[in-house]
PyMOL Python script that loads the backbone (N, CA, C, O; Angstrom):
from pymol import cmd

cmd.read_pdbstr("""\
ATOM      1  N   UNK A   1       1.312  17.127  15.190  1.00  0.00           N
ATOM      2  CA  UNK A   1       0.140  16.324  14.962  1.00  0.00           C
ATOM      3  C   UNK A   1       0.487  15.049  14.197  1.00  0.00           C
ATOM      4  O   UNK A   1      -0.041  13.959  14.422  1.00  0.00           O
ATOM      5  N   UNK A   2       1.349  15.264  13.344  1.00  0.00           N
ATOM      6  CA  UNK A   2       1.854  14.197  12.640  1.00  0.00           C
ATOM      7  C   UNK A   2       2.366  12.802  13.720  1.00  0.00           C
ATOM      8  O   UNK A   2       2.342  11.610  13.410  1.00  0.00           O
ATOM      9  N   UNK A   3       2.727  13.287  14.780  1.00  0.00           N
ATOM     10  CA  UNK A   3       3.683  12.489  16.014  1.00  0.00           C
ATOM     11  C   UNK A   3       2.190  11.640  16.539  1.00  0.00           C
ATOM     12  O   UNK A   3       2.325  10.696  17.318  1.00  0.00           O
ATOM     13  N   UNK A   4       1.187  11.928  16.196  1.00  0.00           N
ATOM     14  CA  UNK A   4       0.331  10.815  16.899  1.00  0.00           C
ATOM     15  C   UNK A   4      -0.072   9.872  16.099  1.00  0.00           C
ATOM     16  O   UNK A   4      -0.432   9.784  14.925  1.00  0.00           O
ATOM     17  N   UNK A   5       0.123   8.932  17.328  1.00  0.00           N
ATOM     18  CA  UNK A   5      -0.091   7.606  16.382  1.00  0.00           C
ATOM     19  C   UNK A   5      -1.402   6.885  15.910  1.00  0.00           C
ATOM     20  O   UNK A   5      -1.492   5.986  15.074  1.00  0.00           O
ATOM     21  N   UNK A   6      -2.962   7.826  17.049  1.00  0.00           N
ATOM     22  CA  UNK A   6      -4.148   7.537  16.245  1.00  0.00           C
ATOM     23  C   UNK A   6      -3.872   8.210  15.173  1.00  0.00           C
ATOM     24  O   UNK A   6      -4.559   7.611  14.346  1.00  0.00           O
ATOM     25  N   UNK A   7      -3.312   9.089  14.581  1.00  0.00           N
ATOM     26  CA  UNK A   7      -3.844   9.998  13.017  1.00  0.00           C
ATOM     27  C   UNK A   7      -3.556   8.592  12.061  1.00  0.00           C
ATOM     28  O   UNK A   7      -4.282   8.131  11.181  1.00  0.00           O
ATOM     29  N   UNK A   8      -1.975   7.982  12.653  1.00  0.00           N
ATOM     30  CA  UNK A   8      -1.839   7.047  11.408  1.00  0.00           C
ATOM     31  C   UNK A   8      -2.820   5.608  11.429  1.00  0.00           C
ATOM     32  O   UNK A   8      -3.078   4.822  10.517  1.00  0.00           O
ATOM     33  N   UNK A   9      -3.162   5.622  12.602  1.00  0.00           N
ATOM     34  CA  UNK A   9      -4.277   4.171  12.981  1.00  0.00           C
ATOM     35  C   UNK A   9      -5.172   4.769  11.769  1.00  0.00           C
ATOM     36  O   UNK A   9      -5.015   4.283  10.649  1.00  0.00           O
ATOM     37  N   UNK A  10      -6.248   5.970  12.000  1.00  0.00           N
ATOM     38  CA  UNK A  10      -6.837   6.360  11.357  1.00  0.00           C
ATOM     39  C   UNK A  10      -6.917   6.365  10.028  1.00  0.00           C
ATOM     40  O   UNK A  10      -7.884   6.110   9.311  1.00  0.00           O
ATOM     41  N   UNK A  11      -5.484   6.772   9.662  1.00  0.00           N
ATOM     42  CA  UNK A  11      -5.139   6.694   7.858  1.00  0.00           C
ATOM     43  C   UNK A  11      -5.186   5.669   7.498  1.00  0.00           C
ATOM     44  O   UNK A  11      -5.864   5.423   6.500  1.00  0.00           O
ATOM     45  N   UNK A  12      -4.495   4.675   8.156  1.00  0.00           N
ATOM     46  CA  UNK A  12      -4.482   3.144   7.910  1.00  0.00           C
ATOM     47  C   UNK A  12      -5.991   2.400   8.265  1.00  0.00           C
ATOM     48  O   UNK A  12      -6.194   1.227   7.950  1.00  0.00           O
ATOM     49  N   UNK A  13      -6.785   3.048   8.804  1.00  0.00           N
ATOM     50  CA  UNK A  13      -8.530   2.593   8.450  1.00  0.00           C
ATOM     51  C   UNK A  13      -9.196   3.185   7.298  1.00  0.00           C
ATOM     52  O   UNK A  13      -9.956   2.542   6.574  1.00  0.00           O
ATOM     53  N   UNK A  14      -8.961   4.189   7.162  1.00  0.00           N
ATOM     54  CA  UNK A  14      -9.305   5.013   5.847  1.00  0.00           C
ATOM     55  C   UNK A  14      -8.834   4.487   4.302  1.00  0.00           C
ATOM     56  O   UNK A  14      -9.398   4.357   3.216  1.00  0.00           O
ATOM     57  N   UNK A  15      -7.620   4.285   4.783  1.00  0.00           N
ATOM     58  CA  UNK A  15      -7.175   3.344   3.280  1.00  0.00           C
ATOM     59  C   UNK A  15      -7.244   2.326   3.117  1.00  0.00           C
ATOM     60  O   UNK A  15      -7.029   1.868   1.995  1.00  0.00           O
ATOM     61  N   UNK A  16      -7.619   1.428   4.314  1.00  0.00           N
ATOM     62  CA  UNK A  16      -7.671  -0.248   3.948  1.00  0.00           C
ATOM     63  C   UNK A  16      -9.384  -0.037   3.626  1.00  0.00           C
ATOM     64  O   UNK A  16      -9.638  -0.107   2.424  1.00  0.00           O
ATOM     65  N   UNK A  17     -10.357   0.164   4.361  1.00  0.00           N
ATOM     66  CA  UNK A  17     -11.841   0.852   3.752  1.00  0.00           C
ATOM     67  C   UNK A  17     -12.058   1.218   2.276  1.00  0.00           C
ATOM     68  O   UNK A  17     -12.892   0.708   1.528  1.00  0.00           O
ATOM     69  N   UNK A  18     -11.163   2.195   1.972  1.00  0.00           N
ATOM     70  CA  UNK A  18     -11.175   2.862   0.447  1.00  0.00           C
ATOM     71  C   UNK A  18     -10.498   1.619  -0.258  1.00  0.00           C
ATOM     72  O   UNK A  18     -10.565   1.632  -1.487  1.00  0.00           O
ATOM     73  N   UNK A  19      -9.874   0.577   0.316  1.00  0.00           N
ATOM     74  CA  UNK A  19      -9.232  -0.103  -0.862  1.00  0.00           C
ATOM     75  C   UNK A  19     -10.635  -1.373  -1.167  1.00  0.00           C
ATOM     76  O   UNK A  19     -10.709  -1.962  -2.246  1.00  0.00           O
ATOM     77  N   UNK A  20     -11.537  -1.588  -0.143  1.00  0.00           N
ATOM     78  CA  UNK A  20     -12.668  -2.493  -0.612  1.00  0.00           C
ATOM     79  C   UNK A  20     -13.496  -1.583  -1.547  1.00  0.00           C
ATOM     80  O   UNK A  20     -14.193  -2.252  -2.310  1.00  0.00           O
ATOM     81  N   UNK A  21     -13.591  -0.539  -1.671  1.00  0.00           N
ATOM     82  CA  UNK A  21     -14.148   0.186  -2.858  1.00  0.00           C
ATOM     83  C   UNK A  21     -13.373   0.456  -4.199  1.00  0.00           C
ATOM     84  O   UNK A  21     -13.968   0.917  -5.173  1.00  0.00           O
ATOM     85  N   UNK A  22     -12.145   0.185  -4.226  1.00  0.00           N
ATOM     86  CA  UNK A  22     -10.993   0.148  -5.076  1.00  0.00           C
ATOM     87  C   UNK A  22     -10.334  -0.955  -5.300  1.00  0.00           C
ATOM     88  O   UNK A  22      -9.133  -0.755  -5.486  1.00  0.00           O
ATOM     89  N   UNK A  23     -10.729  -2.244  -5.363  1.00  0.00           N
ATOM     90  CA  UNK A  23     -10.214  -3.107  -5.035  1.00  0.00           C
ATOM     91  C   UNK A  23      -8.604  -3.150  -6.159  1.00  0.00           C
ATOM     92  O   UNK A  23      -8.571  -2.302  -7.051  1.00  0.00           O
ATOM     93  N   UNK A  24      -7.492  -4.045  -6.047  1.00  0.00           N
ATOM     94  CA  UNK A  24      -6.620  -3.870  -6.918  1.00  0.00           C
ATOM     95  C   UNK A  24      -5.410  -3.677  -6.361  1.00  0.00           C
ATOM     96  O   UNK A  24      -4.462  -3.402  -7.096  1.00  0.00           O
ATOM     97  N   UNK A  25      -5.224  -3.800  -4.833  1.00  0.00           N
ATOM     98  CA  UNK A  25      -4.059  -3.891  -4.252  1.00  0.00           C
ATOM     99  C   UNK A  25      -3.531  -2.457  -4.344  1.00  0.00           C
ATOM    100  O   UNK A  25      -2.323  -2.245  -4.244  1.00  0.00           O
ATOM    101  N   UNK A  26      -4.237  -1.666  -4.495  1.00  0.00           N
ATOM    102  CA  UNK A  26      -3.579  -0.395  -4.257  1.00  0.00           C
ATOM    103  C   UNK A  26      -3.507   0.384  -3.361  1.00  0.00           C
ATOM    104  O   UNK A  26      -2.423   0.950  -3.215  1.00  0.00           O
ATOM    105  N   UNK A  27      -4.352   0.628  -2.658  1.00  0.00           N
ATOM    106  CA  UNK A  27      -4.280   1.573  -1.053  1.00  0.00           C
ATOM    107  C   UNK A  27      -4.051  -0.132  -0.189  1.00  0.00           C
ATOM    108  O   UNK A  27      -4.221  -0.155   1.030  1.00  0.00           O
ATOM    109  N   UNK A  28      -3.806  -0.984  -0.667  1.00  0.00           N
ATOM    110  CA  UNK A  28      -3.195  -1.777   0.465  1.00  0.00           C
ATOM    111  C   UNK A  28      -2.021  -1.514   1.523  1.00  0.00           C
ATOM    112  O   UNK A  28      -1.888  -1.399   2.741  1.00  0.00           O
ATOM    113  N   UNK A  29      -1.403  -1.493   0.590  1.00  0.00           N
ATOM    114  CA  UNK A  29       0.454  -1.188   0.369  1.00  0.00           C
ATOM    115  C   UNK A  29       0.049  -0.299   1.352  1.00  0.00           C
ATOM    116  O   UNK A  29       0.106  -0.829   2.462  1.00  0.00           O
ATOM    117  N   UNK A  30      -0.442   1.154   1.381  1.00  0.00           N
ATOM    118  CA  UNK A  30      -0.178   2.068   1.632  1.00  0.00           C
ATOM    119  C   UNK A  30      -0.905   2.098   3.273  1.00  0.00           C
ATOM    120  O   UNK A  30      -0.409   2.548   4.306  1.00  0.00           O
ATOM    121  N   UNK A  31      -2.106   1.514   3.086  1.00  0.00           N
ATOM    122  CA  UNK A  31      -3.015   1.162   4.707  1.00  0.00           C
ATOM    123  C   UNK A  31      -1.896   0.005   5.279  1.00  0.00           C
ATOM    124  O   UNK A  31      -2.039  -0.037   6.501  1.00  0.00           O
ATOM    125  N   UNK A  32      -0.973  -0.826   4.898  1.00  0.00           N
ATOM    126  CA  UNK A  32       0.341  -1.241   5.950  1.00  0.00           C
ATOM    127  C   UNK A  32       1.105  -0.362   6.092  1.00  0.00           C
ATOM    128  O   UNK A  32       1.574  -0.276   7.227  1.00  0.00           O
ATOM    129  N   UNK A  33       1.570   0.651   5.071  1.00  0.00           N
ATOM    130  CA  UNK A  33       2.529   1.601   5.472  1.00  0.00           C
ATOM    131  C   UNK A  33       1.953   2.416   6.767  1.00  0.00           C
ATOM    132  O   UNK A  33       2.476   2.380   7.881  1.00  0.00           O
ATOM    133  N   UNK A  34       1.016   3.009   6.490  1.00  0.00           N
ATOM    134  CA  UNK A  34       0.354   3.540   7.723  1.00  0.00           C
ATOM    135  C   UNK A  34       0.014   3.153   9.253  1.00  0.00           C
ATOM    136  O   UNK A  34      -0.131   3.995  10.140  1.00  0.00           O
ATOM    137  N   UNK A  35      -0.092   1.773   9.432  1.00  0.00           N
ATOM    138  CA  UNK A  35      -0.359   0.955  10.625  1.00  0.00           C
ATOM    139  C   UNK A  35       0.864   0.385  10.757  1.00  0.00           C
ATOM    140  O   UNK A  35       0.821  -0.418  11.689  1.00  0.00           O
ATOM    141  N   UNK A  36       2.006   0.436  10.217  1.00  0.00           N
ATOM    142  CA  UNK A  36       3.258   0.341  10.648  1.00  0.00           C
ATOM    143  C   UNK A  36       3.872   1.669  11.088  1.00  0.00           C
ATOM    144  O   UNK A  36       4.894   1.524  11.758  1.00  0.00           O
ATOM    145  N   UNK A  37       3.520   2.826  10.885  1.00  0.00           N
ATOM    146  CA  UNK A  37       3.796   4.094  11.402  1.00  0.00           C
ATOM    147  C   UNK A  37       3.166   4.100  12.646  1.00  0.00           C
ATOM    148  O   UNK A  37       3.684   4.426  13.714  1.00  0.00           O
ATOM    149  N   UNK A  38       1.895   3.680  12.434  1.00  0.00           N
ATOM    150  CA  UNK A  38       1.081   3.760  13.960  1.00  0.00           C
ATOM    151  C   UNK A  38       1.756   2.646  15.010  1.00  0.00           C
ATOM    152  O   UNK A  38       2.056   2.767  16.198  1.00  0.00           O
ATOM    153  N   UNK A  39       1.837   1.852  14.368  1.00  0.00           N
ATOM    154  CA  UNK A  39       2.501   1.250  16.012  1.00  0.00           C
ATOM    155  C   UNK A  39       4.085   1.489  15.950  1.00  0.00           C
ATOM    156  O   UNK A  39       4.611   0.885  16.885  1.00  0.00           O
ATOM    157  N   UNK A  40       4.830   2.034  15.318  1.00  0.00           N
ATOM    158  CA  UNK A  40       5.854   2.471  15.434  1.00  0.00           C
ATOM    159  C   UNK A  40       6.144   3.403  16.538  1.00  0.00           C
ATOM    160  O   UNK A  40       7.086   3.375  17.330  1.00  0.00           O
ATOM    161  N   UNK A  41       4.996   4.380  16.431  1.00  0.00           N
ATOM    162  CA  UNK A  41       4.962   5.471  17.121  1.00  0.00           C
ATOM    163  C   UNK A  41       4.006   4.641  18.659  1.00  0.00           C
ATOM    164  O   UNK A  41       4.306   4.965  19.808  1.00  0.00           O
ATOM    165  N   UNK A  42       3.404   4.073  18.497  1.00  0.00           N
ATOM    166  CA  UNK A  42       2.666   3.059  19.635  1.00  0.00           C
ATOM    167  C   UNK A  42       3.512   2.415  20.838  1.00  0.00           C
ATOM    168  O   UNK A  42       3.360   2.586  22.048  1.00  0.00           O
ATOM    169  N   UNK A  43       4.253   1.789  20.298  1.00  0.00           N
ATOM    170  CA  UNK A  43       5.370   1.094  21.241  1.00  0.00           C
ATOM    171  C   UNK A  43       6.308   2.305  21.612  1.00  0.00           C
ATOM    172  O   UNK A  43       6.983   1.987  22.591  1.00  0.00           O
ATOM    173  N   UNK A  44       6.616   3.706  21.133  1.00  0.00           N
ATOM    174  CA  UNK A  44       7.094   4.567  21.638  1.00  0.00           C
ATOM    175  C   UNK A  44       8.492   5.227  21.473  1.00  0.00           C
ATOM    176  O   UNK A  44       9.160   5.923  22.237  1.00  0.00           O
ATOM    177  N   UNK A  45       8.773   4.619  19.802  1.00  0.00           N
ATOM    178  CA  UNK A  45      10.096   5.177  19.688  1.00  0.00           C
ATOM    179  C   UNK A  45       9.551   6.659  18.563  1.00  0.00           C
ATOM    180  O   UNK A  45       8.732   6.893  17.674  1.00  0.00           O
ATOM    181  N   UNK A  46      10.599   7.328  19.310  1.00  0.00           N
ATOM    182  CA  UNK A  46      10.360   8.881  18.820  1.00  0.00           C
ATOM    183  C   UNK A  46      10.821   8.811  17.871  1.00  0.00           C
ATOM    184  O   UNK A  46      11.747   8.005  17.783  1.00  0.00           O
ATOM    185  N   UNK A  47      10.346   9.794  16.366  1.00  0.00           N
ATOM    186  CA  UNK A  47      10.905  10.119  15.196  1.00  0.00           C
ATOM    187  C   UNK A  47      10.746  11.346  14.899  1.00  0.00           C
ATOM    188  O   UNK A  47       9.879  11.883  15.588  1.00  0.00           O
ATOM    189  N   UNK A  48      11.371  12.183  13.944  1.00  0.00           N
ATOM    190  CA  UNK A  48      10.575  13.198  13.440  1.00  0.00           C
ATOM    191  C   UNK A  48       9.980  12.613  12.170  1.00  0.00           C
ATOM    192  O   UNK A  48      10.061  11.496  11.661  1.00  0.00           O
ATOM    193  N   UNK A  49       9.322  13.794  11.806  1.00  0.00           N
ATOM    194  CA  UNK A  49       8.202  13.895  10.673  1.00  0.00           C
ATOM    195  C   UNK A  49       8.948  12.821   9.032  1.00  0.00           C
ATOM    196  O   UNK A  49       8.366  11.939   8.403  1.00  0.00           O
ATOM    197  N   UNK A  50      10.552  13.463   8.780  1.00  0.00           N
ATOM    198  CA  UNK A  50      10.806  13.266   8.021  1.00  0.00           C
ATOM    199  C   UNK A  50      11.238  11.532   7.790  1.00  0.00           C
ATOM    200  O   UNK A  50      11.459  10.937   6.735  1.00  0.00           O
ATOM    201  N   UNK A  51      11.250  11.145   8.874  1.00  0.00           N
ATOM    202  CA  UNK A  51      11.603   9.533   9.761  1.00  0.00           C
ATOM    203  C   UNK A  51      10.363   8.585   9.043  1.00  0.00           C
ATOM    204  O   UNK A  51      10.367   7.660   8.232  1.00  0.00           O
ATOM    205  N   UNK A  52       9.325   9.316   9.777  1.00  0.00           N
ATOM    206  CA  UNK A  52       7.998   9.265   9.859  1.00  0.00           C
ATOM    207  C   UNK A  52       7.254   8.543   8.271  1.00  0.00           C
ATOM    208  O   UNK A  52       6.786   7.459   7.923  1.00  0.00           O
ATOM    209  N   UNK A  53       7.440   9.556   7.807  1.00  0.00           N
ATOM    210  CA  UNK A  53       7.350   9.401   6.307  1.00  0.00           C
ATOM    211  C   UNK A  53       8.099   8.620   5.382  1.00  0.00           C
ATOM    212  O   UNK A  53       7.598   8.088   4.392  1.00  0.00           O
ATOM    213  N   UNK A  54       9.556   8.538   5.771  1.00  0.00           N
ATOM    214  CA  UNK A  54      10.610   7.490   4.915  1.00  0.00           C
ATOM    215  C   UNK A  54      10.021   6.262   5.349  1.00  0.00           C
ATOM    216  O   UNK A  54       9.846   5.506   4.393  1.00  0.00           O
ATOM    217  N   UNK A  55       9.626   5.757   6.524  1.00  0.00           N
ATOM    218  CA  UNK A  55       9.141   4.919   7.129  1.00  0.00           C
ATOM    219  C   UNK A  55       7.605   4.070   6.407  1.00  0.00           C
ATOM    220  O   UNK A  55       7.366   2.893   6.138  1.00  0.00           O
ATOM    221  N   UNK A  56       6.855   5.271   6.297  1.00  0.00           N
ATOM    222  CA  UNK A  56       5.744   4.557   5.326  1.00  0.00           C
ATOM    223  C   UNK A  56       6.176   4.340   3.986  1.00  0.00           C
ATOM    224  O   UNK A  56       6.206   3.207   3.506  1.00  0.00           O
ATOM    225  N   UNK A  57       6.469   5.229   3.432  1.00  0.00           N
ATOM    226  CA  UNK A  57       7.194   5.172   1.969  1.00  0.00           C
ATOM    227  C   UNK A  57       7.859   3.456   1.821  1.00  0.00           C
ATOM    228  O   UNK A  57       7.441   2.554   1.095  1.00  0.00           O
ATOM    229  N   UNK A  58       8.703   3.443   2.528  1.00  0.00           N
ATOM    230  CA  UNK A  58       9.583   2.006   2.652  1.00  0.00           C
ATOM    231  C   UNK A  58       8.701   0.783   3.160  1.00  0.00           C
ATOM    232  O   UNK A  58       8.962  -0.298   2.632  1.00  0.00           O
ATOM    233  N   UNK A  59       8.016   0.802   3.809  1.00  0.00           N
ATOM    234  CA  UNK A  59       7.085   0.005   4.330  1.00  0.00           C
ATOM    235  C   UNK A  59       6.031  -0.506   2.894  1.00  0.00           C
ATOM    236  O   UNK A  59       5.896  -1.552   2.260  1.00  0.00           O
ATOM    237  N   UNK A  60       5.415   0.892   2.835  1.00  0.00           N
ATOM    238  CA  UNK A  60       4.464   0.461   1.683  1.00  0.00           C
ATOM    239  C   UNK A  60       4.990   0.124   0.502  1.00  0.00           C
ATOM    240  O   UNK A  60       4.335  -0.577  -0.269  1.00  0.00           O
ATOM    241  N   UNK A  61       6.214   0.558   0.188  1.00  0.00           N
ATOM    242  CA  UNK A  61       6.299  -0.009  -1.042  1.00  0.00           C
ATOM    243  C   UNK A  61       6.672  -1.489  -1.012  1.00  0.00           C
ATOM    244  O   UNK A  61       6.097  -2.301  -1.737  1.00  0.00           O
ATOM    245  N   UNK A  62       7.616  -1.817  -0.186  1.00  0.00           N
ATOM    246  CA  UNK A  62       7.691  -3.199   0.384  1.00  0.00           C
ATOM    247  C   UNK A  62       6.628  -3.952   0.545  1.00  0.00           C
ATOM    248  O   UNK A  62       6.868  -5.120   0.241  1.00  0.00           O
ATOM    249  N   UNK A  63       5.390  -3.739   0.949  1.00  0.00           N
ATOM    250  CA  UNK A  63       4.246  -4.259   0.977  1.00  0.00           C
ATOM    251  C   UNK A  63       3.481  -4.373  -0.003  1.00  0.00           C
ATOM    252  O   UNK A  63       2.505  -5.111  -0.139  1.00  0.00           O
ATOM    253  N   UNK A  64       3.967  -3.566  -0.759  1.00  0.00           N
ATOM    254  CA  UNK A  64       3.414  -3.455  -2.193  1.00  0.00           C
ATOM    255  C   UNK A  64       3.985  -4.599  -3.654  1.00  0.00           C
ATOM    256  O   UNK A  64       3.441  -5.107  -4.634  1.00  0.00           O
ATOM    257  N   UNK A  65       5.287  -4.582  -3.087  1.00  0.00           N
ATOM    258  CA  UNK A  65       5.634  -5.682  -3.688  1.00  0.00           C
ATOM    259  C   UNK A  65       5.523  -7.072  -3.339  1.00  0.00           C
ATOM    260  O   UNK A  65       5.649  -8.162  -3.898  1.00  0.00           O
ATOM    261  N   UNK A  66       5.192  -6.547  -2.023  1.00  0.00           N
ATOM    262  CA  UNK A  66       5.265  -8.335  -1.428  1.00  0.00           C
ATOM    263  C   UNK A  66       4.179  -9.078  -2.403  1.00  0.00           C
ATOM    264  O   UNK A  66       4.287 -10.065  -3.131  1.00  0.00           O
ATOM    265  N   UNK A  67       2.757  -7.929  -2.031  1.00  0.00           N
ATOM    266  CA  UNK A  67       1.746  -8.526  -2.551  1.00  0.00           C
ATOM    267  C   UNK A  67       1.247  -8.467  -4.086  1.00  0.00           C
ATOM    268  O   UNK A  67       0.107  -8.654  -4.513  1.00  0.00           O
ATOM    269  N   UNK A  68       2.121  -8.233  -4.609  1.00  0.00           N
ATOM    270  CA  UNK A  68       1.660  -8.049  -6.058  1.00  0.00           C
ATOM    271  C   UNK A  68       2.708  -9.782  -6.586  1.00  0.00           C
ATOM    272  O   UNK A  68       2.409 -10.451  -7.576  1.00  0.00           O
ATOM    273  N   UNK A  69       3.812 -10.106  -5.670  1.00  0.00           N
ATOM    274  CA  UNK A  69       4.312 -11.252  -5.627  1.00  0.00           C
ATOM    275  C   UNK A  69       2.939 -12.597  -5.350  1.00  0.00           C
ATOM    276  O   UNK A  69       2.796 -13.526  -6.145  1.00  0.00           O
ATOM    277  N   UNK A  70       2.230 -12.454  -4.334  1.00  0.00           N
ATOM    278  CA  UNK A  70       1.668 -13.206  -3.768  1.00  0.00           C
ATOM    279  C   UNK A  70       0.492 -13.457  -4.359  1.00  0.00           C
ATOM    280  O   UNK A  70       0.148 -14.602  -4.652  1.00  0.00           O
ATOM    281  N   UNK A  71      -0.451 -12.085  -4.657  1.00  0.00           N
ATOM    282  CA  UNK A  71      -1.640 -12.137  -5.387  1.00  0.00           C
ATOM    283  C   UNK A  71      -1.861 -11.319  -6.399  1.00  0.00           C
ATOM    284  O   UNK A  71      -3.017 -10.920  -6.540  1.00  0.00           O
ATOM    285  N   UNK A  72      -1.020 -10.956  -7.165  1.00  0.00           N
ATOM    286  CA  UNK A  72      -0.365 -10.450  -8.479  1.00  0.00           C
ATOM    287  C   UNK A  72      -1.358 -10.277  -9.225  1.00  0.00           C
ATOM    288  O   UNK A  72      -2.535 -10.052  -8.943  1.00  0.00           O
ATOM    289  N   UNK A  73      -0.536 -10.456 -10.764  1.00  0.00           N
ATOM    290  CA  UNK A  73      -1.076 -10.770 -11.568  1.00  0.00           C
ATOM    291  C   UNK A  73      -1.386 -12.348 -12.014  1.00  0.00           C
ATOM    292  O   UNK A  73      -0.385 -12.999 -12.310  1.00  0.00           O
ATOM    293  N   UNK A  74      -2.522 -12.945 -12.082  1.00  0.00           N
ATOM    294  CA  UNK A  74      -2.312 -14.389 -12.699  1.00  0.00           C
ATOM    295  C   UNK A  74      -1.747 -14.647 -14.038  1.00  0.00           C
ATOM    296  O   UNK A  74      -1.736 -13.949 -15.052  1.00  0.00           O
ATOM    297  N   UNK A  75      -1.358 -15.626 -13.832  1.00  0.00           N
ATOM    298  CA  UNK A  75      -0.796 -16.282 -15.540  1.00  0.00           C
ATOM    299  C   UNK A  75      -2.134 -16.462 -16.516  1.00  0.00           C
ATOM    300  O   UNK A  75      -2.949 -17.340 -16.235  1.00  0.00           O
ATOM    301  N   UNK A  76      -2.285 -15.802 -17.400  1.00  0.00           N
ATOM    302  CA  UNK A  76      -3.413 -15.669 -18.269  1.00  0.00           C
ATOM    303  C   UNK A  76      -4.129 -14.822 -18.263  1.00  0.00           C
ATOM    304  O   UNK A  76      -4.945 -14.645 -19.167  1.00  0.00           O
ATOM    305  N   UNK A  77      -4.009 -14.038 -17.193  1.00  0.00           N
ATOM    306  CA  UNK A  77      -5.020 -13.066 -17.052  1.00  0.00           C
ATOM    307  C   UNK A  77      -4.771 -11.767 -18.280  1.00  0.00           C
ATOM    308  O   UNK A  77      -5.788 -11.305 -18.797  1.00  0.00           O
ATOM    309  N   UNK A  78      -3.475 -11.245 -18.684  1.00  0.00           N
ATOM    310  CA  UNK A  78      -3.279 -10.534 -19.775  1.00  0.00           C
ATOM    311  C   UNK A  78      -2.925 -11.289 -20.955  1.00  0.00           C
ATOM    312  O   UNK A  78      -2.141 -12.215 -21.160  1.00  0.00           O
ATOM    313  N   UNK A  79      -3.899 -10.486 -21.825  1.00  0.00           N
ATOM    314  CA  UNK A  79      -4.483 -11.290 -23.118  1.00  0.00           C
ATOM    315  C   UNK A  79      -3.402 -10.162 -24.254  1.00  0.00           C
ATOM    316  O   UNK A  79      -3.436  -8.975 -24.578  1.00  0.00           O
ATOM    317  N   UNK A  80      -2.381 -11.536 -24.610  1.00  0.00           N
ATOM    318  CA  UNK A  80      -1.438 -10.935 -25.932  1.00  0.00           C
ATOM    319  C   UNK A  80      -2.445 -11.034 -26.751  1.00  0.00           C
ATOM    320  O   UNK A  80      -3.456 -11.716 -26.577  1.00  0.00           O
ATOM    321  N   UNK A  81      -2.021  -9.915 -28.245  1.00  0.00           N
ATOM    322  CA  UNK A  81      -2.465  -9.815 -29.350  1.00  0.00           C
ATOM    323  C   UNK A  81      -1.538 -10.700 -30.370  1.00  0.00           C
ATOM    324  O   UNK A  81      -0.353 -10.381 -30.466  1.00  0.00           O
ATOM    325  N   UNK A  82      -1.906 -11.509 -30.931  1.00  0.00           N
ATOM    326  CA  UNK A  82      -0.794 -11.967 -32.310  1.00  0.00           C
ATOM    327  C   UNK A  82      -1.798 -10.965 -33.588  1.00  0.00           C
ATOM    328  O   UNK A  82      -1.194 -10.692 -34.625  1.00  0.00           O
ATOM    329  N   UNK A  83      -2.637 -10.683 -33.509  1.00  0.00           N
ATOM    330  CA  UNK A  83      -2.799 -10.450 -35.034  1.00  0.00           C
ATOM    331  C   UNK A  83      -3.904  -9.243 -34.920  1.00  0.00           C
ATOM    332  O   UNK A  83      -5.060  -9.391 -34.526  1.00  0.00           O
ATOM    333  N   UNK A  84      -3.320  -8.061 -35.333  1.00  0.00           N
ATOM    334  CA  UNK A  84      -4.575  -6.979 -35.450  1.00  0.00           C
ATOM    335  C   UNK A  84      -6.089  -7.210 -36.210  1.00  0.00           C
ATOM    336  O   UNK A  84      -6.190  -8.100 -37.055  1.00  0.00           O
ATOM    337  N   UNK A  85      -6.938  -6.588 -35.955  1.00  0.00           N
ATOM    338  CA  UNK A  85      -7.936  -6.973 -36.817  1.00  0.00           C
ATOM    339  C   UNK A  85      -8.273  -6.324 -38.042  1.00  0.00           C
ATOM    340  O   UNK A  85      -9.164  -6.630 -38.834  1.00  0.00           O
ATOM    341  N   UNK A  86      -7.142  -5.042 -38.117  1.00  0.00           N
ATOM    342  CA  UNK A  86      -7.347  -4.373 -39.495  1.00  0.00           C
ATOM    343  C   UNK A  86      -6.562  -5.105 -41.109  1.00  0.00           C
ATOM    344  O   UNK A  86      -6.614  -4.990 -42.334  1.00  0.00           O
ATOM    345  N   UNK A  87      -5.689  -6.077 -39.735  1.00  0.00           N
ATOM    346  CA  UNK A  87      -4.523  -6.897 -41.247  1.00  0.00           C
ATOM    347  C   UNK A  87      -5.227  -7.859 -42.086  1.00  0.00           C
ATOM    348  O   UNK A  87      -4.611  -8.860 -42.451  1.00  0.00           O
ATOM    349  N   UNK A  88      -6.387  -7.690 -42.424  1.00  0.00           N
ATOM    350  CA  UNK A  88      -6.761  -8.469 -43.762  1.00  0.00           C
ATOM    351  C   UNK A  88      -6.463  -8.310 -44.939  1.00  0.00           C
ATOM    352  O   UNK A  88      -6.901  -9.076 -45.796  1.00  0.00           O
TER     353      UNK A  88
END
""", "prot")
cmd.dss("prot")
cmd.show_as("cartoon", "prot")
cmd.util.cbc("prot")
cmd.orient("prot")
């Protein structure tokens, strides 16, 4: 079941969906890992399961970095502390 490539179309709708309710770049990564499994398996090269999976793993995390490169964190957006408020 794993070998079909709607399950991963599917996963990869399910997680790009859940990531507009989550927003934060997190089921991103992982809804490309998935739609790169699906057409992996689409165009028709055979893998097993364990293929399958190294495949999203590597994908998404790659995608994961791409975009945390691209639409990251902004410059300013984390707020240093210089001075506690108990040091009076």
């Amino acid at each position: 079941m794993i070998h079909l490539w709607w399950i991963w179309a599917s996963a990869a709708v399910l997680l790009l969906v859940l990531e507009m309710f989550a927003p934060g770049f997190i089921f991103l990564g992982f809804g490309l890992g998935a739609a790169a499994v699906s057409i992996w398996l689409l165009v028709g090269y055979a893998a097993g399961w364990p293929w399958l999976v190294l495949i999203f793993a590597v994908v998404s995390l790659l995608s994961w970095i791409a975009l945390r490169q691209l639409v990251g964190v902004r410059k300013g957006q984390v707020k240093l502390w210089e001075r506690d408020i108990n040091e009076d």
